[in-house]
VEXFI-136827 format. One record per residue (C-alpha): residue number from 1; residue in three letters; x, y, z. Coordinates in nm, 2 decimals, decimal comma. Layout:
N
> seq_type_c1_c2_c3
> NUM_ALA_X_Y_Z
...
end
This chain:
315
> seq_type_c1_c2_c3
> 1_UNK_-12,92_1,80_-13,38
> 2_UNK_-13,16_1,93_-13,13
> 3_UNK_-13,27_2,28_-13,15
> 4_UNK_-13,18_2,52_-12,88
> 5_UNK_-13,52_2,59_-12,69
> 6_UNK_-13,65_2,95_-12,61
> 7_UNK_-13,67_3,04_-12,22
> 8_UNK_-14,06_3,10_-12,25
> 9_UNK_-14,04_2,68_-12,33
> 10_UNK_-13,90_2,58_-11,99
> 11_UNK_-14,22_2,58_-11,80
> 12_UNK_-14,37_2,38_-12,10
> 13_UNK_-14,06_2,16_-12,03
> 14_UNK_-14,08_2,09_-11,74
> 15_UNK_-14,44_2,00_-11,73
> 16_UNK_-14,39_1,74_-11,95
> 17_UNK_-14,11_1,59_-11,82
> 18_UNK_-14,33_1,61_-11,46
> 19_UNK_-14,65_1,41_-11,67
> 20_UNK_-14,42_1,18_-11,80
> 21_UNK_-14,26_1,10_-11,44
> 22_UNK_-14,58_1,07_-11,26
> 23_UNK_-14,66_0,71_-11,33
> 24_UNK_-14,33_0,66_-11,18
> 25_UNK_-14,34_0,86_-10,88
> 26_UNK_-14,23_0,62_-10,59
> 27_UNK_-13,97_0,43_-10,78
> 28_UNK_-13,61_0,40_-10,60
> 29_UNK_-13,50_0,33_-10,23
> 30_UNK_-13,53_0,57_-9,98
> 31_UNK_-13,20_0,64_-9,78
> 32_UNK_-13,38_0,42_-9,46
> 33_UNK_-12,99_0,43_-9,31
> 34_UNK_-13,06_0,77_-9,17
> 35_UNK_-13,37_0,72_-8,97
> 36_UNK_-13,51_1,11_-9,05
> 37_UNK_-13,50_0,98_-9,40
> 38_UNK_-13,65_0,66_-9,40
> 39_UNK_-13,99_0,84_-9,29
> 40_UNK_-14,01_1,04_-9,60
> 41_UNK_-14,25_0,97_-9,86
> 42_UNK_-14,05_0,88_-10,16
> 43_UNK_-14,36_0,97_-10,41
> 44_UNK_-14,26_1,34_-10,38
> 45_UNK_-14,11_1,48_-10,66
> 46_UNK_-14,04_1,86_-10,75
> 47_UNK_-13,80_2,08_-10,96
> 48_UNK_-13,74_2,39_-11,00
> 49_UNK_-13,50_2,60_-11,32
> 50_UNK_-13,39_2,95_-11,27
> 51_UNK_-13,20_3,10_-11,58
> 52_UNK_-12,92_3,33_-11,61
> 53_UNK_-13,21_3,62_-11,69
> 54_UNK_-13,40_3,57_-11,36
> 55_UNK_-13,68_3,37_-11,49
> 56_UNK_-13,79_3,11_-11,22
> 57_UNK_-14,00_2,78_-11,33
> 58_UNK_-14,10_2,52_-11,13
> 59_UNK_-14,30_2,17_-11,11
> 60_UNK_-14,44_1,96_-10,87
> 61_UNK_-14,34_1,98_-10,48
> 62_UNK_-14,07_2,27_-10,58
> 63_UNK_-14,16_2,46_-10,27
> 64_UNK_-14,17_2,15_-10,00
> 65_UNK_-13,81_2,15_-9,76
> 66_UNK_-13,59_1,87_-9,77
> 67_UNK_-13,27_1,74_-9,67
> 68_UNK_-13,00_1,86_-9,89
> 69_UNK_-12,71_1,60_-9,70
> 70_UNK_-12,45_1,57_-9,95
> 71_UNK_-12,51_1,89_-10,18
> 72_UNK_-12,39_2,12_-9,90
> 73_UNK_-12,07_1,98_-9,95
> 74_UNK_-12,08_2,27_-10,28
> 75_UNK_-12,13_2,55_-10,08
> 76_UNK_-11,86_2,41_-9,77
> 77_UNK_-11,61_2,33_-10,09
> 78_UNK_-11,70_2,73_-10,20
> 79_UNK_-11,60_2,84_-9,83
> 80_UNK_-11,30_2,66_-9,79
> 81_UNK_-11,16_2,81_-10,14
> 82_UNK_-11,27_3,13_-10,04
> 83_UNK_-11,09_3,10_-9,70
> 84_UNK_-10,77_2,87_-9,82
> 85_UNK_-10,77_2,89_-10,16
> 86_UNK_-10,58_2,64_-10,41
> 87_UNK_-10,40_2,55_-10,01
> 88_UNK_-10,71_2,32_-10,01
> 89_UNK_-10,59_2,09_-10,23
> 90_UNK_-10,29_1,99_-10,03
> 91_UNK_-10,53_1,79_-9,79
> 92_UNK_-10,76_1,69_-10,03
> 93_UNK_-10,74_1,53_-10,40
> 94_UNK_-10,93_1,61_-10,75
> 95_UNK_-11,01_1,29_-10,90
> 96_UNK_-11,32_1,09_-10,88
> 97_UNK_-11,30_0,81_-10,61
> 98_UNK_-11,48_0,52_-10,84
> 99_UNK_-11,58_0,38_-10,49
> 100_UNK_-11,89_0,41_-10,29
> 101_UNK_-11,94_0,74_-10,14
> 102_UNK_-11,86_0,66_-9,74
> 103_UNK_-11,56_0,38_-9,88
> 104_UNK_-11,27_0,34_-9,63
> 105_UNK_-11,05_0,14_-9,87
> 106_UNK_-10,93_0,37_-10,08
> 107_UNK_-10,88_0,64_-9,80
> 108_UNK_-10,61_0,33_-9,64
> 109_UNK_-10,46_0,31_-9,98
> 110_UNK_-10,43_0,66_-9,99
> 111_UNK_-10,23_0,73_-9,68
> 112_UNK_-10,62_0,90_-9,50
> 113_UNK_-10,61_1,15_-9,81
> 114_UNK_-10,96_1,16_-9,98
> 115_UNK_-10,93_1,15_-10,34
> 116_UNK_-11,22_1,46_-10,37
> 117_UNK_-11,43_1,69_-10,16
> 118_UNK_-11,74_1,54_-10,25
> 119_UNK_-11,71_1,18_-10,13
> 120_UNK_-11,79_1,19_-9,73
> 121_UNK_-11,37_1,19_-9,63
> 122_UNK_-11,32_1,46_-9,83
> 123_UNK_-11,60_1,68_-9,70
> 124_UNK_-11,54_1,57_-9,33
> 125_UNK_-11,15_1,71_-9,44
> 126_UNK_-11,32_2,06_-9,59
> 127_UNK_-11,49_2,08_-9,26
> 128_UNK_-11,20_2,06_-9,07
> 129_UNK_-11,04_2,32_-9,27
> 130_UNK_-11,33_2,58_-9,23
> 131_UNK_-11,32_2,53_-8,87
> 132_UNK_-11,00_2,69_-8,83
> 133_UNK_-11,07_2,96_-8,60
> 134_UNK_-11,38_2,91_-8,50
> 135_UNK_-11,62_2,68_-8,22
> 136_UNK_-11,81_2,41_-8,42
> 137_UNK_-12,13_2,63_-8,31
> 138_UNK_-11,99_2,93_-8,46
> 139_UNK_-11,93_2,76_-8,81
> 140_UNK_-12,28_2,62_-8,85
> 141_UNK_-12,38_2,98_-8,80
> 142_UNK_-12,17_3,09_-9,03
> 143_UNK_-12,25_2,80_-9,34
> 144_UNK_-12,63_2,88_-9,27
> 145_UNK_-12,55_3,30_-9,30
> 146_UNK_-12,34_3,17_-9,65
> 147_UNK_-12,66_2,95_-9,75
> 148_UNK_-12,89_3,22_-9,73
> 149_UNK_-12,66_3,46_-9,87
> 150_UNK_-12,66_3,26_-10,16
> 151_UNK_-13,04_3,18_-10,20
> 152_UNK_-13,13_3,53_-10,11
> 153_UNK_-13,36_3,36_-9,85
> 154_UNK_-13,30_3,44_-9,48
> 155_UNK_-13,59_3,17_-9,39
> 156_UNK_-13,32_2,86_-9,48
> 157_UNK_-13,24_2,61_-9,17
> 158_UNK_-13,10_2,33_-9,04
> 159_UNK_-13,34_2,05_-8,97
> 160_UNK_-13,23_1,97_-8,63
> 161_UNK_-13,42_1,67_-8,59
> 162_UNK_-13,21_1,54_-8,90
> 163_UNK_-12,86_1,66_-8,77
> 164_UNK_-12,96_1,38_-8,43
> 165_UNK_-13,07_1,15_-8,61
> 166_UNK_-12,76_1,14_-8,80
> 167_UNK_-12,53_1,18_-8,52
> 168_UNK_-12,65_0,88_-8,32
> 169_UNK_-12,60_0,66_-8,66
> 170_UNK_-12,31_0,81_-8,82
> 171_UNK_-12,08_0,55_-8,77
> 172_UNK_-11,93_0,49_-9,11
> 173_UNK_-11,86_0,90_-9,05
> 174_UNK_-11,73_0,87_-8,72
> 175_UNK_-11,48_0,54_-8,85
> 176_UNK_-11,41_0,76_-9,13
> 177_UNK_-11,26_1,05_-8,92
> 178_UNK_-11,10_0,90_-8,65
> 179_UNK_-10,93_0,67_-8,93
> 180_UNK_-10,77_1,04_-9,09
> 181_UNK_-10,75_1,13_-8,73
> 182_UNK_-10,45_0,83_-8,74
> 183_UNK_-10,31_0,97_-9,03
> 184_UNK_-10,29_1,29_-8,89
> 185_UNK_-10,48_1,41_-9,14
> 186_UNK_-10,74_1,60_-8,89
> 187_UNK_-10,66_1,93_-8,72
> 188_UNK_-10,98_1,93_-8,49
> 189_UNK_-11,09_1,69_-8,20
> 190_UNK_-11,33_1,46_-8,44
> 191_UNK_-11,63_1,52_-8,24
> 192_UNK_-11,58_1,88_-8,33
> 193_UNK_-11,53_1,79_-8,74
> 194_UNK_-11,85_1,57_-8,74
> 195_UNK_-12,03_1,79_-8,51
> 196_UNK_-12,02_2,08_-8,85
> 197_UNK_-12,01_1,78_-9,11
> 198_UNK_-12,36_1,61_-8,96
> 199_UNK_-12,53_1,97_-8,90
> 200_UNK_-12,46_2,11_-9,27
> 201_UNK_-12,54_1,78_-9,45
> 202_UNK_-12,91_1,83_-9,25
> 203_UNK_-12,95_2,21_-9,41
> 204_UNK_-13,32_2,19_-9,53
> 205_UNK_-13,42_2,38_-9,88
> 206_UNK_-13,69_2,34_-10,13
> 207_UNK_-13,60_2,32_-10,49
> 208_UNK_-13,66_2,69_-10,56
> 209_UNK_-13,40_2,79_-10,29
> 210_UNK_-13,14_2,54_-10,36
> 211_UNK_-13,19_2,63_-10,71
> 212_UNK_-13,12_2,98_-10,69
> 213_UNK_-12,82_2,93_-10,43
> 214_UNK_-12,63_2,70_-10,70
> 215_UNK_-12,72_2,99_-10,97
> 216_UNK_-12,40_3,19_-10,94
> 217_UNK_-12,23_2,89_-11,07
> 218_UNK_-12,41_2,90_-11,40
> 219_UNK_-12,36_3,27_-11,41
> 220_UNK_-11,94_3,30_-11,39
> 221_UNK_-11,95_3,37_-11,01
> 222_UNK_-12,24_3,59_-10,96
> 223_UNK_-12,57_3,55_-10,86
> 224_UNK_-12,76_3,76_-11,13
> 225_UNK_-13,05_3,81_-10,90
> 226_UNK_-12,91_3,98_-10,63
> 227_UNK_-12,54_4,10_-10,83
> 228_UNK_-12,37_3,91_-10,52
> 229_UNK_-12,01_3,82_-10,64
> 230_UNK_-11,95_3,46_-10,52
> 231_UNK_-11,63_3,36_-10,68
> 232_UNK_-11,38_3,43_-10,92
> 233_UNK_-11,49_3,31_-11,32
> 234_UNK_-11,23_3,07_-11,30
> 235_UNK_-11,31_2,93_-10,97
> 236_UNK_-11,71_2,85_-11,07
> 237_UNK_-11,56_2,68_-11,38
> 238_UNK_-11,31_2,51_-11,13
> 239_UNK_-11,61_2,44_-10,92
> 240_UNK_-11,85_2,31_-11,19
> 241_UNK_-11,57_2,08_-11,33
> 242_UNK_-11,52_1,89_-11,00
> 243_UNK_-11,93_1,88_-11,00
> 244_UNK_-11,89_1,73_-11,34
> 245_UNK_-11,66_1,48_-11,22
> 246_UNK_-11,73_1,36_-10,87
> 247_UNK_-12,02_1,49_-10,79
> 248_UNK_-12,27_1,18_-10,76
> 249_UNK_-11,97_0,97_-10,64
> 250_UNK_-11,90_0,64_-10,82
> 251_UNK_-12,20_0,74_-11,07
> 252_UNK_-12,04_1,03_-11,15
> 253_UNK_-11,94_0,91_-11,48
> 254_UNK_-12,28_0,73_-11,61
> 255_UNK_-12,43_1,11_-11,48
> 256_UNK_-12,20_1,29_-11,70
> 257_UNK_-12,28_1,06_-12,03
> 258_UNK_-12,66_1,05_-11,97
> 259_UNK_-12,72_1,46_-11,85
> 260_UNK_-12,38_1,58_-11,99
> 261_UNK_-12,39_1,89_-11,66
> 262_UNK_-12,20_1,92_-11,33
> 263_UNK_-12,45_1,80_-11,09
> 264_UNK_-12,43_1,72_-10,72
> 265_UNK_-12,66_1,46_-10,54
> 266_UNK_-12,75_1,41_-10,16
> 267_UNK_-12,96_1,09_-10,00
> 268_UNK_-13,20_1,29_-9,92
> 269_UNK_-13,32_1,27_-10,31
> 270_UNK_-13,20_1,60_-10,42
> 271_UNK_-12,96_1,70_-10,74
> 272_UNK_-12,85_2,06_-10,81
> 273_UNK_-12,73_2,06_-11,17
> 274_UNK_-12,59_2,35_-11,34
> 275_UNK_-12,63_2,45_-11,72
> 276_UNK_-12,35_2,69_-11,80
> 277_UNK_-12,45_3,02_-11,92
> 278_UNK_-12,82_2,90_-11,92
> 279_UNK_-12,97_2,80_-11,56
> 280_UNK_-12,95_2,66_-11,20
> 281_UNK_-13,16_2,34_-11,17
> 282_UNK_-13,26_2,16_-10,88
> 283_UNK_-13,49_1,87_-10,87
> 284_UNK_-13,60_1,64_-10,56
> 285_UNK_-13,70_1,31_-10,59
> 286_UNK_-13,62_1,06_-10,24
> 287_UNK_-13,61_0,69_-10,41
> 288_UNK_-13,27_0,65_-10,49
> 289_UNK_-13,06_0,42_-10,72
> 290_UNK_-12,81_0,17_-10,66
> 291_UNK_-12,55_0,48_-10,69
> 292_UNK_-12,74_0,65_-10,37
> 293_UNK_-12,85_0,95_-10,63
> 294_UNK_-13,20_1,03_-10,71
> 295_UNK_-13,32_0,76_-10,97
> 296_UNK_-13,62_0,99_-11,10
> 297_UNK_-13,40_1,31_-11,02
> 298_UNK_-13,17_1,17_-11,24
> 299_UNK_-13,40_1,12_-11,50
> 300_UNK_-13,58_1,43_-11,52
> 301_UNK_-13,23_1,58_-11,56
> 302_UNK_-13,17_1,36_-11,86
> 303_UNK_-13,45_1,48_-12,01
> 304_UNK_-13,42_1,85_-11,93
> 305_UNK_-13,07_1,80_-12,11
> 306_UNK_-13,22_1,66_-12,41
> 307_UNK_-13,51_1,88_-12,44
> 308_UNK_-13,30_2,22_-12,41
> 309_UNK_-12,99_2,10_-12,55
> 310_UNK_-12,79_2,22_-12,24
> 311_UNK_-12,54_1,94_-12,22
> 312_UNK_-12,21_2,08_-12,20
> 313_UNK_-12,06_1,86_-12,42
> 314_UNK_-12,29_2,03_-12,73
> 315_UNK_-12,69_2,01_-12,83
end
């Protein structure tokens, strides 16, 4: 059994898991779909833990921006809970999808109901729930104001040059929409939907500040930090469990046996996993697998898990 590691270990850690990734650095595919993306070096590689207790510890390019894309869909998933409640769950399912991320099949076998939140129908769905009541402009605002809420960090942004690039080559996205559009499954004109879904996938963060906006999550609803209430208990467990579950889409299962935390991935190379009672973790690394998650990302986590014994399902 492995021994539980003391917090003044982490940076020791991490280190090591950073000497042992270098010869590696460069490994994976680049999300070259998304033409913003395809420029970035994939050799970068940073990660940042932030415990329960405050303590901050970080590796590598921990403090260099990048494109969060599909782990906003957390904090838009925390909104629309916060604003509709369990109501949310009437448009939008629980269970992992087992397809690829931007799939159409299943959403036609499904009557245009995504089977989760964190699969790109689902989180085109939670922004069309958010937007009730407001202009797509005033909802960006309003997920950037959340974000930095969150991170304590009022210097958080959308990289604009992202949010184009994936609007003019979107069109999985746009089919996607228009196709619950048919099902009547969209309130909003689509334009408006995709306008908030393209501009909060392309919210740039370092590993630092992503790591301490997931940290309320690992501390029962509150951000320690700052003593923000997020959420209810219940609704970061709830939270966490559907990270655990669906969150690096139809890898979410081989994540879950090989790091054993709720995690969420983007293209852009990042993962935010969360330890429980112990930490908020992000790491970035841009070469992804065949899954579309961070292969060294994914690794790092791995052996974070190991080292600490943070896996939920026991040491």
């Amino acid at each position: 059994m492995l021994e539980q590691k003391a917090p003044q270990d982490l940076q020791a850690i991490i280190d090591g898991i950073y000497q042992e990734l270098t010869p590696r650095l460069g490994e994976g595919k680049v999300a070259d779909y998304i033409p913003q993306l395809a420029r970035v070096d994939a050799r970068h590689f940073g990660m940042t833990v932030v415990t329960t207790g405050g303590e901050v510890y970080r590796v590598g390019d921990a403090e260099v921006p990048f494109s969060i894309q599909s782990i906003s869909k957390v904090i838009t998933l925390t909104l629309a809970l916060g604003k509709h409640g369990e109501n949310i769950w009437h448009r939008v399912g629980r269970e992992p999808s087992g397809s690829p991320f931007n799939s159409i099949v299943q959403l036609e076998h499904e009557g245009g109901k995504p089977r989760n939140p964190f699969i790109n129908a689902g989180a085109i769905t939670i922004s069309d729930l958010i937007l009730a009541g407001h202009t797509p402009r005033e909802l960006i605002g309003e997920i950037v104001r959340f974000v930095r809420y969150l991170a304590d960090d009022e210097t958080i942004v959308i990289d604009h040059e992202v949010a184009r690039s994936e609007t003019a080559t979107g069109f999985r996205n746009v089919a996607l929409a228009n196709f619950m559009r048919s099902f009547g499954r969209l309130d909003h004109p689509v334009e408006h939907v995709l306008g908030v879904y393209f501009h909060h996938c392309a919210l740039a963060m370092t590993c630092s500040q992503l790591a301490k906006a997931g940290l309320f999550l690992a501390a029962g609803g509150t951000n320690p930090l700052t003593g923000h209430s997020v959420v209810s208990r219940q609704r970061a467990r709830r939270i966490n469990a559907l990270m655990l579950t669906c969150g690096h889409y139809d890898g979410s299962g081989d994540f879950a046996y090989r790091v054993g935390l709720p995690g969420k991935s983007g293209v852009g190379g990042g993962i935010l996993a969360v330890a429980p009672g112990k930490a908020s973790v992000a790491v970035w690394s841009p070469g992804l697998n065949e899954y579309g998650n961070s292969l060294l990302g994914s690794l790092a986590l791995e052996m974070l898990a190991a080292r600490t014994g943070w896996s939920v399902f026991g040491p």
